[in-house]
N, C-alpha and C positions, 0 to 999 in steps of 0.2 A: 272221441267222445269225452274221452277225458281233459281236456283243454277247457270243453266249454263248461262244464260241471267245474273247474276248477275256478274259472272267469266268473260265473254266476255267484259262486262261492264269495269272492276276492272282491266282487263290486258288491253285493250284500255288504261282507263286512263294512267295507270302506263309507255304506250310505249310513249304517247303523254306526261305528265307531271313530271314525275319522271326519266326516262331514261335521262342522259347527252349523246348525241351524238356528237363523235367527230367530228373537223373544215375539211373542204376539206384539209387543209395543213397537217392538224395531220396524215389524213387518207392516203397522198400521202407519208408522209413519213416512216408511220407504212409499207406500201405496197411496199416499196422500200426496208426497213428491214427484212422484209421475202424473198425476194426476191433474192438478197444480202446470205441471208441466205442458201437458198437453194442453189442456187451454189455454194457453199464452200462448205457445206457437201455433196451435190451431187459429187463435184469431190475430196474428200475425198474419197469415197466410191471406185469411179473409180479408182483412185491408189493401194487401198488395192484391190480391185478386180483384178488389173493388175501385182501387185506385187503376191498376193498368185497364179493367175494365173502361173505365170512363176514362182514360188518355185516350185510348185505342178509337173509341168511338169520335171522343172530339175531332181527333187524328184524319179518319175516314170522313168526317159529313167535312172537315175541309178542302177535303182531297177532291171529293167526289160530289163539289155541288152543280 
């Protein structure tokens, strides 16, 4: 019992004194980055899904007329 009361202890400290937590500015901007982020490769995605889409079909009504 005493292990985890010691661990509990040791990671408290370590959140409260040793962690640097970033500024609100940091974190709006890190947030805007991801952000930013994913819609670009979200609609990366959607192009190649829209391009192989229409290969795929040209593909098959050749194959299969």
């Amino acid at each position: 019992m005493n292990k985890i009361t010691t661990y509990f202890k040791d990671s408290y400290k370590e959140l409260t004194e040793k962690v640097s937590w970033p500024s609100w500015t940091q974190l709006q901007q890190s947030t805007m980055i991801v952000l930013v982020a994913t819609l670009v490769i979200t609609g990366l995605v959607w192009v190649i899904d829209i391009l192989t889409n229409g290969s795929l079909k040209f593909i098959y009504q050749q194959l299969f007329k």
